[in-house]
N, C-alpha and C positions, 0 to 999 in steps of 0.2 A: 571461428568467430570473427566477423569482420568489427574490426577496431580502430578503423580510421576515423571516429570522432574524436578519440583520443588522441590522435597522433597530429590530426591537423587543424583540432580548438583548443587554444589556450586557453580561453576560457571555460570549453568542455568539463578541460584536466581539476581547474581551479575548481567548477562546482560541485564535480566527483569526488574529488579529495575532499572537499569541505562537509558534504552530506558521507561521507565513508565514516569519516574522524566524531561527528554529530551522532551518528546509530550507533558507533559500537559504546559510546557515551551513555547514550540513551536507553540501549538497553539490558545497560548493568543497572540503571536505574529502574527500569521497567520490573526487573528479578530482587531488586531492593526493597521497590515498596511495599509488595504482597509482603515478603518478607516479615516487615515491620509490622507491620499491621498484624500479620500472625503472632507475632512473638511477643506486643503491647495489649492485644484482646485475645486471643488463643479460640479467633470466633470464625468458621467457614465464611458466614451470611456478612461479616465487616468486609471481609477481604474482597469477596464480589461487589459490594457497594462501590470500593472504588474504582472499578470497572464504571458500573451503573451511572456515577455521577457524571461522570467523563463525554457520558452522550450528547447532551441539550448542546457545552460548549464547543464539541467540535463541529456539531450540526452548523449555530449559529455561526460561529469561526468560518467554517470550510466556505457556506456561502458568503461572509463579509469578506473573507479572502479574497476569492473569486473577484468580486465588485471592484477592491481597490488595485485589484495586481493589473488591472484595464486602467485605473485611472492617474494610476503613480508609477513613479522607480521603483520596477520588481527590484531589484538590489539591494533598493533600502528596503522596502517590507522586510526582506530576505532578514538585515543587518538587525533593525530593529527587534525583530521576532528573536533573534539567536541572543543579543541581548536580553530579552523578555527572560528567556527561557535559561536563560545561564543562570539568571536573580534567584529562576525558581526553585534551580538545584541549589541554587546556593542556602535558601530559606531551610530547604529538607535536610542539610549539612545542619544548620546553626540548633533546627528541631532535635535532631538525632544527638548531638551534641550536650544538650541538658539533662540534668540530672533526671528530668521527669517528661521525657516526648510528647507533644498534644496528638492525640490521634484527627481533631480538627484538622491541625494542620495538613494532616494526607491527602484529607479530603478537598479541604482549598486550593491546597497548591495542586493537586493530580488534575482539578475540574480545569486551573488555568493555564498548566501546560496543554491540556488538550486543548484549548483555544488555541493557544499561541501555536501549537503545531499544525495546527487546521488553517489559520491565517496564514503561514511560513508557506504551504504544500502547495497551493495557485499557482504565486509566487514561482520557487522553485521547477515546475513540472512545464509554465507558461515560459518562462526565461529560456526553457533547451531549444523550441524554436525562435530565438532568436540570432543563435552562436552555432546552430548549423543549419545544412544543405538540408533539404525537405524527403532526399534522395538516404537520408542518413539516420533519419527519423526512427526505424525500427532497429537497427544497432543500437542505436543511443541506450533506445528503450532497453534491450537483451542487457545492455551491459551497466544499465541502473540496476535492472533486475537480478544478474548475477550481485554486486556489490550487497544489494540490500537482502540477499540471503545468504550470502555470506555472514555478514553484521548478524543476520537469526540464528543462525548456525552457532559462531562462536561467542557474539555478546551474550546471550544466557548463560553458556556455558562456564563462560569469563566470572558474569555474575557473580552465577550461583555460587563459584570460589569464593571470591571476594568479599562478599556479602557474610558467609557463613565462617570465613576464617578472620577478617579484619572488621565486621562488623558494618552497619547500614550509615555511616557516618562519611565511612572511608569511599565507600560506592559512591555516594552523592559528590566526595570532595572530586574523584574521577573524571565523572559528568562535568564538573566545572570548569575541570582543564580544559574537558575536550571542548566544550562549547566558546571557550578560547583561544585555541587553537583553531579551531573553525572559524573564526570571526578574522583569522591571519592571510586564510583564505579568500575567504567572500569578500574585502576590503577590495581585492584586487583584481575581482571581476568587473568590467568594463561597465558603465552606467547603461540600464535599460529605461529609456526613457520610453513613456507611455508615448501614444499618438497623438498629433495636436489637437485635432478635435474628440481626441476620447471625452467621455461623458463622464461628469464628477460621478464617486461614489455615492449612491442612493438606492431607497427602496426600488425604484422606479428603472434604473438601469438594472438592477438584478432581476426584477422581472422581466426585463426584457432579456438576458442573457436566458433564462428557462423559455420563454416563448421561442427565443431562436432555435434551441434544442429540438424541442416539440415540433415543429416544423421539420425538421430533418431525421425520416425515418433510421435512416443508416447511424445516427448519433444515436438516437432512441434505442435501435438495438443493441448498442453496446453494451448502456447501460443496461436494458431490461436482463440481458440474456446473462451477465455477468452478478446482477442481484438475484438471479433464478439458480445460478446454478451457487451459486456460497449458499442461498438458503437451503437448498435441498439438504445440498451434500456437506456444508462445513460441519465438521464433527471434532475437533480440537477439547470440547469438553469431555468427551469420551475417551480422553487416551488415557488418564489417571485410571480409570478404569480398566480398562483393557490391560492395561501395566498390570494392576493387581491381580488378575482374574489368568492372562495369560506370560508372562512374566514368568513366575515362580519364582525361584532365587534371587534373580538378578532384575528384582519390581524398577529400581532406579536407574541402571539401564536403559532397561524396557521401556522406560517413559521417557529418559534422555533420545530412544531412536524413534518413537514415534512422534515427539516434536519435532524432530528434524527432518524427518520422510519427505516433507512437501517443500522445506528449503532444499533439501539434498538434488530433490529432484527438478527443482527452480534450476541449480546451478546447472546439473548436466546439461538440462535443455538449453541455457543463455550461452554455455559454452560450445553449442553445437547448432546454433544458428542464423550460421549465413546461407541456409538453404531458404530461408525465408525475404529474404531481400529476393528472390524469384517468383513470390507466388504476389498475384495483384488482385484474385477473388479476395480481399481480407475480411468481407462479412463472412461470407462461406467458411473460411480460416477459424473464423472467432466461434461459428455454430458446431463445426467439427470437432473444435477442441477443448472447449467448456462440457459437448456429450461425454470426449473421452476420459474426462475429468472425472464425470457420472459415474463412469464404467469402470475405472480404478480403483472407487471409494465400494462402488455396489459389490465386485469381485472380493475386493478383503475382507467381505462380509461374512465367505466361504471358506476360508482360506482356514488350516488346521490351525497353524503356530504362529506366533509373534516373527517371525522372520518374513514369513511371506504374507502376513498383514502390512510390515512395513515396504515388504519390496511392493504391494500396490498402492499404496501410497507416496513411495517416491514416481511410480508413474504417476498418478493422480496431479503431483503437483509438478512434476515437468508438463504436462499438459494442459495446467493453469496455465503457466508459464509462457506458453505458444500462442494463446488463447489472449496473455495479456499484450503480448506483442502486437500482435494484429490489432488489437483495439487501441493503439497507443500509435498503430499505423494511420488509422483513420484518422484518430483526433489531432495529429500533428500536420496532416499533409491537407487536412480538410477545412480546418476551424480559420477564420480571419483572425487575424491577431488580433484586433482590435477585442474581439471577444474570447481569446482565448482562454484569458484570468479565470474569467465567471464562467467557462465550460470546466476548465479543468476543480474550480470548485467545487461542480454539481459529481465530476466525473472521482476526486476524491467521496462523495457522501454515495455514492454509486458502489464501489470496492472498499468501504469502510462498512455502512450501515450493513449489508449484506452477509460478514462475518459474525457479526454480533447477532443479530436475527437468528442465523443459521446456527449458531452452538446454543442459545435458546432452545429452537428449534431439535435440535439433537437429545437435548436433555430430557426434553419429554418424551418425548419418542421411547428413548430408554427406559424411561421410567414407567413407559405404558407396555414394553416389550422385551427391554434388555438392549442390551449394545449393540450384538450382532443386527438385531431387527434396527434397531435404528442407522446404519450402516449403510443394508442393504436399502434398506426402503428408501431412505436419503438420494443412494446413488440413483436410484431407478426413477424416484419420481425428477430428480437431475436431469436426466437421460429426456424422458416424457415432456419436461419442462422447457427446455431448450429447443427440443424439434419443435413446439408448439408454436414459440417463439418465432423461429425461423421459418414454418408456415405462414405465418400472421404478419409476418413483414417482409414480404416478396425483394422490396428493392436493397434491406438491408441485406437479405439473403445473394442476389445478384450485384450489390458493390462490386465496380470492379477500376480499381486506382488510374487505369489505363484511360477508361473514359467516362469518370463521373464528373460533372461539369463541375462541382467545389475543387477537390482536387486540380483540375488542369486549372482553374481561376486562381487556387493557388501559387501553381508553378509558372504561370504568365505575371501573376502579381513580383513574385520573386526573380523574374526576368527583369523584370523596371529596375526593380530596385537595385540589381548588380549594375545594370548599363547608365543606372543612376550615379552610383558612386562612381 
């Protein structure tokens, strides 16, 4: 794993550590609040609500994000949001805390952390090109991506302890730390001052931030090919299922490994590439490896036992994983800064809206066929999905980092400005 963004930005190290310390935070909180909400209405259809509510404000979030991380100090966005978001775990502590919980409150405060996490993500994702080399770009990516399933891997698990032996009070006090901790962090990251002529935040520049996309087949397919393949193939509502049905004994388990099938296999793959800082087809990269995503999910569809449903599943999600690097290659080495904010908005509601869709998307399927069918069908129409995809946008398909005129306008841009300093 090449790890030289670590080793040669300090401010790399600072935003790593500050968003590691923020997730595992986050999501003992995350395994807190179903939690409660189970244990205050004892009702399946509340618990998914707070899922449901959580959509409109990341939508509007993620593109106001976008807008202002173009026209302000990503840092403070960054600062202000972590403050936001500290108040809210702090609300869900003071909630948990009385004699009698509002179950409102879950739903107030869940709708405006997901704003405020949606506003924070621009911010955040726009800030890494500007603390490295453009050559660095897909490390970075590998090694947010190893951290952040890491944080999936053991923040639930952390949780679910937590939660069930010290109760939802203590969870939330957690999150407050960490979001303080985190703020000990981000303090110290160097100011990222917007452009001189960036354009205030408005409707009118965020539309223009989508019109730029649109314009740019190879951005377009990132995004398309990566909402085709979560909707196919995301099946995450299915594994409570599956636990029960193929499980047996050990149902918790069984539901503990197929949550983590797709982090597990996130990591393997972050940990095992620096063979990727070699490849410069990286439309081609992104169509290859969101299919074989298809093909790990369709495969487990077959598979006899809970062992090797999840071992195609940790492929499945090492192959996200490859899949998301390369498109994290594009948007870093390609996007102008000036617009990076409002792409990386669009590019959070891209790999956000997509997951949600798709476990929709799975649940009926099952409910019109069972698990297995909804699996396979998922992974194959994934498969069908993506090549189609990749048919239909030639130039996304032939990107290649070596000579796409963004790219090298990039790395001529980023010339100036070292011979500048």
């Amino acid at each position: 794993m090449d790890v030289s963004p670590i080793r040669e930005s300090r401010d790399f190290r600072l935003l790593l550590g500050s968003s590691l310390v923020t997730m595992f935070g986050s999501f003992i909180t995350l395994v807190a609040v179903p939690y409660q909400m189970k244990e205050l209405t004892d009702s399946p259809l509340m618990v998914g609500l707070v899922s449901v509510v959580e959509f409109v404000p990341m939508v509007v979030g993620g593109l106001w994000g976008g807008a202002i991380a173009d026209a302000l100090d990503r840092r403070k966005i960054m600062i202000y949001s972590e403050v936001g978001l500290c108040g809210a775990s702090l609300l869900l502590m003071v909630n948990a805390l009385m004699p009698e919980p509002q179950v409102w409150v879950l739903f107030v405060v869940g709708a405006l952390s997901a704003g405020l996490y949606s506003v924070r993500g621009p911010s955040e994702q726009a800030v890494i090109n500007r603390v490295l080399k453009l050559d660095q770009m897909g490390a970075a990516f590998a090694i947010q991506g190893m951290t952040r399933n890491i944080g999936g891997i053991a923040g639930p698990a952390l949780g679910g302890v937590i939660v069930v032996s010290f109760g939802p009070a203590t969870s939330y006090g957690i999150d407050v730390v960490s979001f303080l901790l985190s703020l000990t962090l981000l303090v110290r990251v160097a100011t990222v001052a917007p452009a001189e002529d960036a354009a205030p935040p408005s409707l009118e520049s965020l539309l223009d931030g989508v019109r730029y996309a649109v314009r740019r087949p190879d951005l377009m397919g990132t995004y398309l090919v990566d909402m085709a393949a979560m909707f196919f193939a995301m099946s995450n509502a299915l594994f409570p299922f599956l636990a029960e049905h193929y499980g047996g004994e050990n149902e918790r388990f069984a539901l503990g490994l197929l949550a983590a099938a797709g982090g597990i296999g996130s990591v393997l793959a972050s940990l095992t590439s620096g063979w990727t800082a070699h490849v410069h087809r990286h439309g081609l990269g992104v169509i290859v490896s969101a299919a074989l995503w298809g093909v790990g999910v369709a495969v487990a569809a077959i598979m006899p036992n809970i062992w090797l449903i999840v071992a195609c599943l940790v492929f499945a999600g090492g192959a996200d994983m490859i899949s998301g690097i390369f498109r994290g290659m594009i948007w870093n080495q390609t996007i102008p800064d000036e617009y990076r904010g409002r792409l990386a908005g669009i590019e959070l509601l891209s790999y956000s809206a997509g997951p949600m869709l798709g476990n929709g998307r799975a649940g009926l399927m099952s409910h019109l066929g069972g698990e297995r069918f909804s699996l396979g069908a998922g992974g194959l129409l994934c498969v069908g999905g993506v090549l189609a995809l990749g048919a239909l946008l030639p130039r996304f398909r032939a990107y290649d980092a070596r000579t796409d005129e963004h790219a090298l306008e990039q790395r001529a841009r980023r010339g100036e400005q070292s011979a500048a300093a």
